[in-house]
Structures are given as structure tokens and as C-alpha cells.
N, C-alpha and C positions, 0 to 999 in steps of 0.2 A: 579769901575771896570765894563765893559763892555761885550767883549768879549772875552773871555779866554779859551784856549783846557785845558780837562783838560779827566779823567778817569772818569769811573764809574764801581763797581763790587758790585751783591749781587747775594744771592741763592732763589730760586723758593722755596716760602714755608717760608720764614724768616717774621718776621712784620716789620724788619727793617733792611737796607743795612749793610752788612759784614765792609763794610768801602766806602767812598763817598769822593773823595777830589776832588777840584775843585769849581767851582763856574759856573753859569747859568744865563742868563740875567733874572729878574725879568717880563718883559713882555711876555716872553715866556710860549706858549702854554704847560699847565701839558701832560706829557704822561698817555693818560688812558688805553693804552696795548702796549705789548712789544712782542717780538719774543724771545724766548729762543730757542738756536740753540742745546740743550744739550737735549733735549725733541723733538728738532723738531715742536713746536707747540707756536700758539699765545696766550698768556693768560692775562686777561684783571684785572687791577687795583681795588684793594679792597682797596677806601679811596686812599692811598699814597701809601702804596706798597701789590703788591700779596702775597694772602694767598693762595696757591695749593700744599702743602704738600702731602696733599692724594688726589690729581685731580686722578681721574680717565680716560685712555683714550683707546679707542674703536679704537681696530685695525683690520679692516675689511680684506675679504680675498679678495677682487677684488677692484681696483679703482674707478670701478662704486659705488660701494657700499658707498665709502667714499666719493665720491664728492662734497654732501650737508653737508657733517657730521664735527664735532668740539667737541675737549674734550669732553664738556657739555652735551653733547646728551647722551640718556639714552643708556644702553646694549641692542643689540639683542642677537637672539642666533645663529648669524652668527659672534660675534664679543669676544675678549678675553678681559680680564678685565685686567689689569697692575698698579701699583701702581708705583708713582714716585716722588722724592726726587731728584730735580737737581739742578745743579749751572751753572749759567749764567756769562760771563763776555763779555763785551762790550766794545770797543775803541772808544770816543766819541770824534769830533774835531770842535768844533766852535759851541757845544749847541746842547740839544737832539732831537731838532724837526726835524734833518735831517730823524730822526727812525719811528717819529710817524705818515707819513703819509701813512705805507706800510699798504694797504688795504688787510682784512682778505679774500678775495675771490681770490688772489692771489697766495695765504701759502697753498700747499696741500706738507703735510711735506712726508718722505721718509717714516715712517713705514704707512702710510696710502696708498701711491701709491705705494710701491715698487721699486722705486727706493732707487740705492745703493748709497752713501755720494761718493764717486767718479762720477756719473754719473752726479750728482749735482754739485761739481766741475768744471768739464767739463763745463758743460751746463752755468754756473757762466764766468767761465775764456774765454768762445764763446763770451757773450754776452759783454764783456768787450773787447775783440778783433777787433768785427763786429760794436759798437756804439762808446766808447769813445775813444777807439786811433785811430780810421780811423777820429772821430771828430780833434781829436788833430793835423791830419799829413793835413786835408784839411782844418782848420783854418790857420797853418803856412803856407801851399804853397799859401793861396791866399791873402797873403799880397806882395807876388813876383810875382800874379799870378792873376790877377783880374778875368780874364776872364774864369774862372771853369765853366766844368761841373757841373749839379746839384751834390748836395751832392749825392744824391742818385745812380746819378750815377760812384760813385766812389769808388772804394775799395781800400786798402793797396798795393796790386802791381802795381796801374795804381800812387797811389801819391807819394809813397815810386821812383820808376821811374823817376818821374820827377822832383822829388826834388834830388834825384840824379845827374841827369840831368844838373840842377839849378847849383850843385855845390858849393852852399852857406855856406852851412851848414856841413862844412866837417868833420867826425870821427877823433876822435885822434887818429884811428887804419887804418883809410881811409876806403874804400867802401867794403862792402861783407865782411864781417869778421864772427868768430864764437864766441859762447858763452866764450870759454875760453879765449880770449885776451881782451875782454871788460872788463875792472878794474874796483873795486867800485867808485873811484877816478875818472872816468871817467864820467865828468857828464855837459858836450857840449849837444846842442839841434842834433847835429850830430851822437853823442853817443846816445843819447834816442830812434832816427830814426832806428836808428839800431836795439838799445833794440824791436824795434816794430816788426820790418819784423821778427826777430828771434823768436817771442813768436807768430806769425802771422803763421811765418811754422811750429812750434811745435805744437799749438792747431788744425788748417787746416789739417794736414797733419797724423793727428791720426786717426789708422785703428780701434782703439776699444773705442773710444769716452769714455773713461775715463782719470780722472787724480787722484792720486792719494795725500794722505794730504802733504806729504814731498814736491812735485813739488808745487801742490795749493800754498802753505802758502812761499815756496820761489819767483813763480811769483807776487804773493799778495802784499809783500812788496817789492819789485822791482817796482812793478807798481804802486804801494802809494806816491814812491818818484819821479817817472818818472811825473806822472798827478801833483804834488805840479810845479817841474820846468816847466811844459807848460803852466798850470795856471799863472805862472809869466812873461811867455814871450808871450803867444798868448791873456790876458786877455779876456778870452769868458763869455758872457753875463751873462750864468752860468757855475759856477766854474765845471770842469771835475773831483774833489774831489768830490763833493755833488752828481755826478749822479753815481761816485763810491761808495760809502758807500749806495748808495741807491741799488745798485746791491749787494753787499755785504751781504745787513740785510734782501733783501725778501726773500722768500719761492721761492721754484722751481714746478712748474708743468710738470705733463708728457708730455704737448703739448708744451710748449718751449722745451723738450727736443726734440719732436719727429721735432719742425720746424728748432733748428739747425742743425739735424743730416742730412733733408731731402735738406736744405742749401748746406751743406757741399757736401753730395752726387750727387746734381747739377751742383755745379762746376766742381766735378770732370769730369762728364759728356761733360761738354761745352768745357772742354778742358784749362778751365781758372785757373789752381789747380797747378800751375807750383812752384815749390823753387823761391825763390825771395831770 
């Protein structure tokens, strides 16, 4: 056996996983830290699995304060002391080294910046919006389309337009449609087009750059199954799953938050901010 999806679930503080099914290729790289998203924080491997039962972590009152800071650092007396006791779970798909190369200078978690788990959200469900579905819609139009703009210069209403346009790829609902008439069962590369501009003016189009977990976790898995079927028809170099799950497991900082919001606020400026 080779390569196999499979799970993985244990709790922060256990010596040994709650339950483990599945299988792993043998050449793969050990994970020696992990992101637990129930803590907010990266905690590094004792032997085979963490021991942080009673990790202590230091929640500073400025994000200056935190910048350089991780669990491990000792208290000041600008900081509160917390004890924690959590549980992790993980969806793991094609082997854990998609997780382990999320660099610790990246993870500045929500109770050390202050940011709210919606703001995170947000900034998450951006970053997924503005990279890999604009990847996804300018891989499929330039197989009809040789002659593209740089990628760069392209966004979701200039490709979503012209693949429109193209007419190729037509909805089982046809063009412009709303969230309510697109079926599960709907799953034409025309229908995903769709699915794209709709979740394109929903996150673009938000006055309070939050999202909340109920929307999060319903776009999440809409968008899991949407990148598996492009993956199969645009084959890219690398898979739009793996740079998904790779958005998924890092840490949020408050400077991508503040670059998508200043993004966002740009366009609306330029006048480029229009429903699609």
C-alpha cells in the first residue's frame, strides 16, 4: 500500500493518539510539530507524540508584545498565565507532510494578536478566493485561451467574463444564477464557475470582513469538492488541494489580515468591485 487518504485524531497532552486509522507511506518525512487549532498554537513533538498537558501559554496584551513570543517563553508581568488541556482533530488526505511544512514564523495565533476566529475565517476564505480559484478559472480558460494575460494580471471578474463569453462550459442553471438553484448534484465544470463568482461576491463584497464558523465550514466543504473536480480536469502542476489544505492548517497574521482588507478596499476604490 502506497498512498492512501486516510484520518487522523488525538488530544494535546495524550502520549499516545485517541485512535489513528489509516496508513502513511514509510518514506515520509516524521512530523516534528503540529498546529493545534483548539489552542491556537504550534507545539512541537516529544519523541512520537506531544506532551503539553500543562503547556503554559503567555497572552500578551499588545501584538507587539507577542511577535517574537511562543508557549515556551517564560511569564512576564505583562502577560496571564492559562493552563490548557486540548483536543486536536485533523482531516488528513494523501499523507501528513502536506502539514508539516507550515513555518512557525507564520502562526501568530488569535489570542496572542487579537484577532477574533471570524476575522481569521475571513482572511482564510480571501486567501482562497484571490490564489486558488482565480488559479483554477485561469488554468481552464487558457486551454481555449492560449494567449492570456499574465496571471497576475487577472482576477475572477476579468476570467469568470470570458469564459462566459467562450460559452464552453455551460451551467446546468445557465449563466448568473444564485446560490439557491445550484444543486449538490450539480457538478459540471460550469457549475463550479459559478460556485466561484458567487463565493467571489460574497467574500469581496463584505462590509465587516468577517465570517462566521456556520458560512466558514459550509464554504470549506463546497470548496474541497469544487478544487478535487479541477484537479481532474485542469491537471496543474500542483494539485489546488495541497495549496488548499495548506491555507487551511497555517496560522493567520494580523498583516495578511490587514493586506486583504487594504486589497479589498482598493478595488472598491478603482471602481473594479462590481457583482459579477
Amino acid at each position: 500500500m502506497t498512498n492512501v487518504s486516510f484520518d487522523k485524531k488525538w488530544e494535546c497532552g495524550l502520549t499516545k493518539p485517541e485512535y489513528v486509522t489509516g496508513s502513511n507511506k514509510f518514506r515520509d518525512v516524521l512530523i516534528t510539530e503540529y498546529y493545534c487549532e483548539t489552542c491556537t498554537a504550534t507545539h512541537k513533538s516529544k519523541e512520537e507524540w506531544s506532551d503539553l498537558q500543562s503547556q503554559e501559554l503567555c497572552l500578551f496584551q499588545s501584538s507587539a508584545d507577542a511577535s517574537e513570543s511562543y508557549p515556551q517563553m517564560e511569564t512576564t508581568s505583562k502577560c496571564k498565565k492559562q493552563m490548557f488541556t486540548t483536543k486536536v482533530r485533523w482531516n488528513v488526505h494523501g499523507g501528513m507532510t502536506t502539514f508539516a511544512g507550515v513555518s512557525e514564523e507564520s502562526i501568530k495565533t488569535c489570542s496572542l494578536t487579537g484577532l477574533t476566529g471570524q476575522e481569521i475565517n475571513f482572511t482564510k476564505m480571501g486567501m482562497i478566493v484571490l490564489n486558488i480559484l482565480v488559479d483554477a478559472l485561469y488554468d481552464l480558460l487558457k486551454q481555449d485561451k492560449p494567449n492570456l494575460p499574465l496571471r497576475s494580471n487577472c482576477d475572477i471578474t476579468y476570467l469568470y467574463n470570458e469564459l462566459r463569453n467562450l460559452n464552453k462550459h455551460i451551467p446546468s442553471n445557465y449563466w448568473g444564477g444564485t446560490w439557491q438553484i445550484i444543486q449538490v448534484t450539480d457538478i459540471a465544470i460550469g457549475d463550479d464557475i459559478e460556485r466561484i463568482r458567487l463565493t467571489r461576491n460574497e467574500i469581496q463584497h463584505s462590509r465587516t470582513f468577517t465570517l462566521d464558523d456556520k458560512r466558514f465550514n459550509d464554504l470549506h466543504h463546497m470548496i474541497v469538492d469544487l478544487v478535487k473536480r479541477f484537479d481532474q480536469h485542469n491537471k496543474p502542476a500542483r494539485l489546488y488541494t495541497d495549496h488548499l489544505n495548506d491555507i487551511f492548517a497555517k496560522g493567520v497574521s494580523e498583516e495578511e489580515v490587514k493586506v486583504l482588507k487594504h486589497q479589498i478596499i482598493n478595488e472598491i476604490k478603482s471602481g473594479n468591485f462590481a457583482f459579477i
